[in-house]
C-alpha positions in Angstrom: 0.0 0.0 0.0 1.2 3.3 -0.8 0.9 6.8 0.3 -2.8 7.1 -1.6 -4.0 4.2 0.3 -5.3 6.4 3.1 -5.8 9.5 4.2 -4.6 12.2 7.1 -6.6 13.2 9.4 -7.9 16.9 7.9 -7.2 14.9 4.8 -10.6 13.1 6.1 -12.1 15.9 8.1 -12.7 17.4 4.4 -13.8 14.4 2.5 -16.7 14.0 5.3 -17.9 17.7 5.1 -18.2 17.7 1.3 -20.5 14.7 1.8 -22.4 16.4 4.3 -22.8 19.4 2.1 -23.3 17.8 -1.1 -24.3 20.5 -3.6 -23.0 23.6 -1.2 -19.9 22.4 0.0 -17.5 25.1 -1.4 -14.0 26.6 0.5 -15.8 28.7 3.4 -19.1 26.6 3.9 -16.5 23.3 4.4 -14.4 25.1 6.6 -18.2 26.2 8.9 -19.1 22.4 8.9 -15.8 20.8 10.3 -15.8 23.9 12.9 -19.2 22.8 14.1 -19.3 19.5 13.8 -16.2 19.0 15.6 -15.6 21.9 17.6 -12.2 22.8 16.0 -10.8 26.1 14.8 -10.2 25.9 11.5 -7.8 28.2 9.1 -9.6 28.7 6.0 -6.2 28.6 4.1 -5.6 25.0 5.5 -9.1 24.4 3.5 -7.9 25.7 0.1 -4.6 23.9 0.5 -6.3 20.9 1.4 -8.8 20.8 -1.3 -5.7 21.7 -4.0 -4.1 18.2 -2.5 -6.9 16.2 -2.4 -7.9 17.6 -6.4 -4.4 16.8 -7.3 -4.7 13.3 -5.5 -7.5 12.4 -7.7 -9.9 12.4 -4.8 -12.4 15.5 -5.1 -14.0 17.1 -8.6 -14.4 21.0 -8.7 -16.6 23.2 -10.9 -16.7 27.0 -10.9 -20.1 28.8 -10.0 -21.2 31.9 -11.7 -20.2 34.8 -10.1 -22.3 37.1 -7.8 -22.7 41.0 -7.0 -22.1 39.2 -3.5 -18.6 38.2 -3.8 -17.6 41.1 -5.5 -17.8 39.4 -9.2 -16.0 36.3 -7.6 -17.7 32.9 -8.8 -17.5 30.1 -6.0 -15.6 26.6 -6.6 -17.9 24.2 -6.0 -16.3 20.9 -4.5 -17.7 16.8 -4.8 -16.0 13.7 -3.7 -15.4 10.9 -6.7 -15.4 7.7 -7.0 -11.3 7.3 -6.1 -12.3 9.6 -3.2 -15.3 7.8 -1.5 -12.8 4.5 -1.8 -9.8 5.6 0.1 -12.4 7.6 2.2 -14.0 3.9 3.0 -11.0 2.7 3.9 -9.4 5.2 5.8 -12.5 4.9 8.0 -12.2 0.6 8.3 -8.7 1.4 9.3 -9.5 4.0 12.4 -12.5 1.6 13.0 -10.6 -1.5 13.2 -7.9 0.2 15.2 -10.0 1.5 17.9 -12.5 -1.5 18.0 -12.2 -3.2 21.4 -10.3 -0.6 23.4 -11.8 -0.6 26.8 -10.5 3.5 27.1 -12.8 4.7 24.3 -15.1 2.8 26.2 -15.9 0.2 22.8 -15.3 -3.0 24.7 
């Protein structure tokens, strides 16, 4: 297994909110889920940079909105999970799974 076979931690933080989002899940709205679904500060740059690896991994797809009066003429990019990326997601998730299964001090005995 190589370096593809599973993912880091934010890695997977980022996967799970674009699933959660589905059709919204773009920089800043990824970066609002993890915050308050797991209570952690989150730098929005850390988001871009993490969405650039995970496109260049083969992992996530991106499309480019239309721009709004909102943003100032900027268009939002517009993030989904693929195939590749719901795979390594799967098993990155069996690994933490099997690792933690049957330690009495996560209380999962």
């Amino acid at each position: 297994m190589g370096k593809r076979d599973f993912l880091g931690e934010f890695e997977l933080l980022i996967l799970l909110a674009i699933l959660r989002l589905k059709d919204q899940a773009y920089g800043m709205r990824i970066r609002q889920e993890i915050e308050e679904s797991c209570d952690r500060e989150t730098a929005i740059g850390s988001v871009y940079l993490t969405l650039e690896r995970l496109e260049e991994k083969g992992f996530v797809e991106s499309i480019l909105g239309e721009a709004t009066e909102v943003r100032g003429g900027r268009a939002k990019r517009f993030f989904s999970v693929n195939r590749s990326g719901r795979e390594v997601l799967r098993r990155s998730l069996r690994a933490v799974s099997n690792l933690a299964e049957g330690l009495t001090i996560l209380g999962t005995s």
